[in-house]
C-alpha positions in Angstrom: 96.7 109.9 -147.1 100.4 110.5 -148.3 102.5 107.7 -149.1 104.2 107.9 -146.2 101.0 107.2 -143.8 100.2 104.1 -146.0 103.5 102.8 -145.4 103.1 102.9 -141.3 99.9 101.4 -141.8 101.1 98.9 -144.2 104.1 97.6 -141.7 101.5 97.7 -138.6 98.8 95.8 -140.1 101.1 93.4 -142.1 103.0 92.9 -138.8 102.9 88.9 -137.8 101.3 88.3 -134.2 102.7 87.4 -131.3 100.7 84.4 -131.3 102.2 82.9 -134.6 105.6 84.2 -133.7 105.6 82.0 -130.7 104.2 79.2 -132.7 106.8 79.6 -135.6 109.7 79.3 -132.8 107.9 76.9 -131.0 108.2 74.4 -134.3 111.6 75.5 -134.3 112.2 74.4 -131.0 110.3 71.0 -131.5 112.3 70.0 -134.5 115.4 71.9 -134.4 115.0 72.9 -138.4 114.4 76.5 -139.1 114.7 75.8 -142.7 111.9 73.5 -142.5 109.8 76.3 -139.9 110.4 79.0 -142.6 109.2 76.7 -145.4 105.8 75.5 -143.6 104.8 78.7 -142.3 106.0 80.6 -145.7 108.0 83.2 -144.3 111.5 83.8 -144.3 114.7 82.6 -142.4 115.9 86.0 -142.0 112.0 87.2 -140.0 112.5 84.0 -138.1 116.5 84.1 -137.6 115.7 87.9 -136.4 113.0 86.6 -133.9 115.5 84.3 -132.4 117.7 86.8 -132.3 115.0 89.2 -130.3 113.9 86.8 -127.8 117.6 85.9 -127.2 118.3 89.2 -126.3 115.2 90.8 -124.5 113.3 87.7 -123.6 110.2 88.9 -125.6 108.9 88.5 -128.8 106.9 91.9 -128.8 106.5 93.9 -131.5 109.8 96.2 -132.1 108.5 99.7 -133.4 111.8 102.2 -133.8 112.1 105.9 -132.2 111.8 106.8 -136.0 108.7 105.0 -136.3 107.2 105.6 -133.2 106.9 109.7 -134.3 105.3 108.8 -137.5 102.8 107.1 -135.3 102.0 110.3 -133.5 101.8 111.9 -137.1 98.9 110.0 -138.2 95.2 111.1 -136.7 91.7 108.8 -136.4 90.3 109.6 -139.0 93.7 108.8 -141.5 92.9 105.4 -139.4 89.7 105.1 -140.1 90.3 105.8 -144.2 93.3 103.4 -144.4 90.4 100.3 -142.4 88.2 101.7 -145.5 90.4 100.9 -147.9 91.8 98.1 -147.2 88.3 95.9 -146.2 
């Protein structure tokens, strides 16, 4: 696998879920500090500023993959999958 491949693989499985996206704005929500969100669930104002920022503008939090990224996707085949699961468990 070429460094490229690791990196798509890297950004997909290092991706936060939906479900603790939702959670993260929901504190957000409840206590009006995104300061204090960022700090409990140790991640960044800017990842949870941009989620705002997504949900404000299509009503979803859904994972965002680019047009670039989208043809790297295609790029990588099942068994480059399989070998990046390997090496990472």
């Amino acid at each position: 696998m070429n460094l490229k491949q690791y990196v798509v693989w890297y950004n997909l499985l290092m991706a936060y879920s939906l479900d603790f996206r939702k959670k993260v704005l929901g504190y957000c929500e409840r206590t009006g500090s995104i300061t204090e969100a960022s700090h409990i669930f140790q991640i960044s104002r800017n990842t949870t500023y941009g989620w705002l920022k997504l949900k404000e503008k299509t009503g979803e939090l859904n994972h965002q993959v680019k047009e670039q990224n989208q043809e790297k996707l295609i790029e990588i085949d099942s068994k480059t999958i399989l070998l990046t699961i390997q090496m990472l468990i």
